[in-house]
N, C-alpha and C positions, 0 to 999 in steps of 0.2 A: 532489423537486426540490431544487436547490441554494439553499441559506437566503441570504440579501441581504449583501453584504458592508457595515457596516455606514458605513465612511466612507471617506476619500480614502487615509489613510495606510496601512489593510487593505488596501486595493485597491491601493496600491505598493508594499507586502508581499508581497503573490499573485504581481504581474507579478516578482518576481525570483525566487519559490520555483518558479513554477511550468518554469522553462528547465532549471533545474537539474534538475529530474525528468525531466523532458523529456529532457537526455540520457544521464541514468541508463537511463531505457526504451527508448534507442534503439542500444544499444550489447547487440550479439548475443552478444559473447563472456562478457562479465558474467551476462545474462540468460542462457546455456545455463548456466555452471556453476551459478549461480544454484538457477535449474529443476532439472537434474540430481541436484544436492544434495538436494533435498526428495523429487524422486522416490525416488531413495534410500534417502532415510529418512525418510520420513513412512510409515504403518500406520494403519488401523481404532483403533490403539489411543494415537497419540500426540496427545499434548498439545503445542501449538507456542504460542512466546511471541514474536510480532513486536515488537522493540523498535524506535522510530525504523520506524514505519513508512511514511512518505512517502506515497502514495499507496495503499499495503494490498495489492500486487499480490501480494506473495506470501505476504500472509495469503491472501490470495482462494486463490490455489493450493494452501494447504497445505490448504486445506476443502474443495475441488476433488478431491484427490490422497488426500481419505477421511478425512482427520484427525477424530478425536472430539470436537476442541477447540483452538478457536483463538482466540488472544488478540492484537489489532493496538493496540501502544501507539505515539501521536502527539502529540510537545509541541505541535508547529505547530497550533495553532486551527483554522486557517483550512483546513487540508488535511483537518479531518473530514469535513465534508460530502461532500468528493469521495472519501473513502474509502467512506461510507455507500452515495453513491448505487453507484458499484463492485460493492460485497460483497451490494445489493439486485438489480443485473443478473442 
């Protein structure tokens, strides 16, 4: 489950990060080449390092897509949880 945001000023943090992803993930032509890149080259044997992972989606993909190992780093706090629950789907 997603952990409590802990106060007001988090919670008016969230409401601006969360648009921005929002139209990261809604925009097809980013997200194919995206995609395509990883299918690519992702292998049973690669190690992938998500830096600036936002919401972890294409961490999620690259372990998806067979990866051996995958790494999703996130300065944003707040956007762990919603990475976790993601990568536990």
């Amino acid at each position: 489950m997603f952990e409590i945001i802990p106060d007001r000023k988090a919670y008016r943090r969230l409401q601006h990060l969360l648009p921005a992803h929002r139209t990261m993930l809604a925009d097809p032509v980013r997200n194919r080449a995206f995609f395509e890149a990883l299918r690519r080259s992702v292998t049973s044997r690669s190690r992938v390092l998500d830096v600036g992972a936002g919401t972890g989606i294409w961490a999620i993909a690259a372990a998806r897509l067979g990866a051996r190992r995958v790494v999703a780093i996130e300065k944003e706090r707040l956007l762990i949880p919603l990475i976790r629950r993601l990568a536990e789907e």
